[in-house]
N, C-alpha and C positions, 0 to 999 in steps of 0.2 A: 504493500500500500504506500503509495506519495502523501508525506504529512503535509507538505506544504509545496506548490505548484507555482510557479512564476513564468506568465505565460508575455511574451514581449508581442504585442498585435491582436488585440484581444479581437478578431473577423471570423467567417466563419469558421475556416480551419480552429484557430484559437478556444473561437467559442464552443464550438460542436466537440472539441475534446473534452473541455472543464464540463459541457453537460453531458455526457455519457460516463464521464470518470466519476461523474456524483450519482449518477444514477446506477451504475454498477458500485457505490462505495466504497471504491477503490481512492478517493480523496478527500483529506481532509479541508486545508483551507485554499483558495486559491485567489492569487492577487495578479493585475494586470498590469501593462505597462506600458504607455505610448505618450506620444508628444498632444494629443485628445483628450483634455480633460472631458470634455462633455461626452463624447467617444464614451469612454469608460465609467462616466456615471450611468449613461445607457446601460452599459454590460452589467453594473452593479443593481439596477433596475429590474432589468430581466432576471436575475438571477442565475446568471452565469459565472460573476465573479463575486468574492466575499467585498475583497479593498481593490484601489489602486493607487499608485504614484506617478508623479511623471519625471520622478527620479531612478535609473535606472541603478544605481549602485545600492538605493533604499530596498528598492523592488525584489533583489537577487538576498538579502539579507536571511538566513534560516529556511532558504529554499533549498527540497533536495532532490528536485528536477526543475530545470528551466528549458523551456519551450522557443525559439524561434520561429513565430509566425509572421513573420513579416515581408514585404519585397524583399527579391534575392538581395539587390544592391542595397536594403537599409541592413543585411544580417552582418557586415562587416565594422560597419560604425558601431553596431550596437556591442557588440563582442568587445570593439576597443574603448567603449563606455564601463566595463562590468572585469576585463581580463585579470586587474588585480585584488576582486575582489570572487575571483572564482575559488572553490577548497577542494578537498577532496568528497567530502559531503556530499556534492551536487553532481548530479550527472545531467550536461547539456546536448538538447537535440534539436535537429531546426528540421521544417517542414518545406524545405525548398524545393523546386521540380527540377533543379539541376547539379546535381554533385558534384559532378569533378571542382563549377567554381566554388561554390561552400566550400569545400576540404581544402583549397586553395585558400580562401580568404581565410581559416580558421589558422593553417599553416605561419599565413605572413602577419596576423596577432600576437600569434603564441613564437614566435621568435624560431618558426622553420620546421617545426613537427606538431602537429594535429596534439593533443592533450590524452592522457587516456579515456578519461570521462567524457569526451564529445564524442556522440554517434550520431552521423550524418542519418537522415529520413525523409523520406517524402508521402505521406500517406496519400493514397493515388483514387482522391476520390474527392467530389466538390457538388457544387450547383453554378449556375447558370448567375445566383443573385450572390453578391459579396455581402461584409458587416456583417456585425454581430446580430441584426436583426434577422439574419436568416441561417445562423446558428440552431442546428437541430440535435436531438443526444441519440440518435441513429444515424446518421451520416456514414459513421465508418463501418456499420457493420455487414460483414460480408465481404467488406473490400479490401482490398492487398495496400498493405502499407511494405514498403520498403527502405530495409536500411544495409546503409554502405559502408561498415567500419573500415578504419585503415588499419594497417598493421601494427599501430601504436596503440589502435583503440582496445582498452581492455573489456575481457569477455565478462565482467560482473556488469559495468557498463550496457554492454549489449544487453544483459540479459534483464537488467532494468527497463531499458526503453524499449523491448519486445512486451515484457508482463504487460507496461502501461499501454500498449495499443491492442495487445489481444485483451485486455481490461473493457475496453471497445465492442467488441466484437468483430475485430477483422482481424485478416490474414495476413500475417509479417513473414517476409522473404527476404533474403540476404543477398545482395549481388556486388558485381562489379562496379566500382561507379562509372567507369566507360559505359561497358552492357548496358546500364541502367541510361545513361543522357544517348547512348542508341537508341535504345527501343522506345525511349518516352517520347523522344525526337518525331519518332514514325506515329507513334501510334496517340499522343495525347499532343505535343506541340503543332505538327503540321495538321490534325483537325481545325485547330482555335484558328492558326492565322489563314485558315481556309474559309473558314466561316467569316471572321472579317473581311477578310477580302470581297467575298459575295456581295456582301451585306454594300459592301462600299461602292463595287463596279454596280448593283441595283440605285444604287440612290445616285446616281449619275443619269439614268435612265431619263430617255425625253419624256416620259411620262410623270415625270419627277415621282412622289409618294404613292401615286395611285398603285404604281406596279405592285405593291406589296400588298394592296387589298384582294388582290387573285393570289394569295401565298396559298397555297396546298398544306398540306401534314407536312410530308415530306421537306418541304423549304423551312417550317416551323421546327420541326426537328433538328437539321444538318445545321441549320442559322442560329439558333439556342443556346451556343455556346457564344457567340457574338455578343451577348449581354454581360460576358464577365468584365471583373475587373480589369480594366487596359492596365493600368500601372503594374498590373503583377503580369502579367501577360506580356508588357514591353520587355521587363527586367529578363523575363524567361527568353524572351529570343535573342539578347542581348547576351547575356550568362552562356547562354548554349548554342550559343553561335554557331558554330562549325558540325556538329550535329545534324542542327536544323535547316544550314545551308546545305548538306548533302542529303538531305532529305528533299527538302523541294525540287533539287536538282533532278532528283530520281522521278519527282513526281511532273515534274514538265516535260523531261523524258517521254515519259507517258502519256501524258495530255497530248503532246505534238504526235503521237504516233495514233493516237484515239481521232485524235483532227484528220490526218492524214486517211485513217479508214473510212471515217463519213465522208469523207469528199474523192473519195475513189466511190463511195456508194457500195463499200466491202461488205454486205451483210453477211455474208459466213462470219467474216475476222468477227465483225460485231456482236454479233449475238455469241459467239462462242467466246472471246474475251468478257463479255456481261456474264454467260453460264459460269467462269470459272470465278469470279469474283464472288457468286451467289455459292458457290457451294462450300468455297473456300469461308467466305461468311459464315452458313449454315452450320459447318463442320468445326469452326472454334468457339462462336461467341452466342 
């Protein structure tokens, strides 16, 4: 059990852990932290957080987990706000969608080596709406949380911030942090800036807004994630740069070759490139 939770971002991520962790009672007190006071009188409102401060060295004081919810790029300031006031007590974990830079910016804090107590994480799972106002205490369950320790990171470490997420109800896996900013790269970064994108070549449309009054399911769905937070969503393609550019690369690849069939009027290719996408779907997810 965490006696006391220091959670820096108190948003959904943030907030959706402090309420699952109270509701499986796996925490005692849990205090917030950001540059928002009103922010976090909110969260104290809802019932998500006990206290807060907008001190971050007060905030980390008798905490024996501190959370990282924040934009990738605020997780480095804040780390160099708190670093000499970290102990062996505390075991710190951040919730970023891109590792290699976290392990990097945790690295150039702590003077060239990761700490044993910090276990890099991303729990891989959200909504559409940011802030604590759409903080749920089910969010994580069922879903794979992942963490990437380095080889500094010690296994009691690990095995604290695995209890608190399967505390949760979801599924924690170990990886690479390469493998991991691969595959999140394919399969959760290139979705969102795909959906932006749409979102953005439609509203250029000579029909200006009307077009999106004929939006189907289907556009409502793939477009859905175009509501997230930009600011976390910038940081992520920024952090995971090179990932994310050989992902798109793969994926325009594709698009020029899809272009290319309909305008040959290829229907074999067509439909049998559409067949292998549906089963290949059908068959994992």
């Amino acid at each position: 059990m965490i006696k006391r939770l220091c959670i820096f971002g108190v948003g959904l991520i943030g907030g959706s852990l402090a309420l699952s962790l109270r509701k499986a009672g796996y925490v005692g007190e849990v205090v917030g932290c950001s540059r928002n006071a009103e922010h976090l009188q909110k969260a104290v409102e809802l019932g998500v957080i006990d206290s807060y401060t907008l001190d971050p060295v007060e905030a980390v004081k008798g905490a024996d987990m501190v959370l990282l919810a924040v934009p990738m790029r605020a997780i480095k300031p804040v780390l160099e706000s708190i670093v000499d006031y970290i102990n062996d007590d505390m075991v710190i974990t951040d919730a970023g969608s891109a590792k290699g830079a976290v392990i990097k910016a945790v690295e150039e804090v702590f003077g060239g080596t990761a700490p044993h107590n910090f276990v890099a994480g991303h729990p891989v799972a959200g909504r559409e709406k940011s802030g604590v106002e759409a903080a749920i205490d089910d969010l994580f369950m069922d879903q794979k949380v992942v963490l990437t320790p380095t080889e500094d990171t010690a296994p009691y470490s690990v095995g604290r911030v695995k209890n608190m997420w399967e505390a949760t109800g979801a599924i924690v896996e170990l990886l690479d942090e390469k493998q991991h900013d691969d595959v999140l790269a394919a399969t959760s970064h290139l979705p969102h800036i795909l959906a932006y994108s749409l979102v953005n070549t439609l509203s250029k449309s000579e029909y200006g807004d009307d077009v999106f009054a004929f939006a189907a399911g289907g556009f409502k769905s793939f477009s859905r994630i175009a509501s997230s937070d930009p600011v976390m969503w910038r940081d992520i393609c920024l952090e995971n740069k090179d990932a994310i550019l050989s992902a798109l690369n793969k994926y325009q690849q594709d698009l020029a070759e899809l272009t290319q069939l309909i305008d040959d009027e290829d229907e074999e290719s067509i439909e049998a490139l559409f067949e292998h996408a549906k089963s290949t779907r059908d068959r994992n997810i």
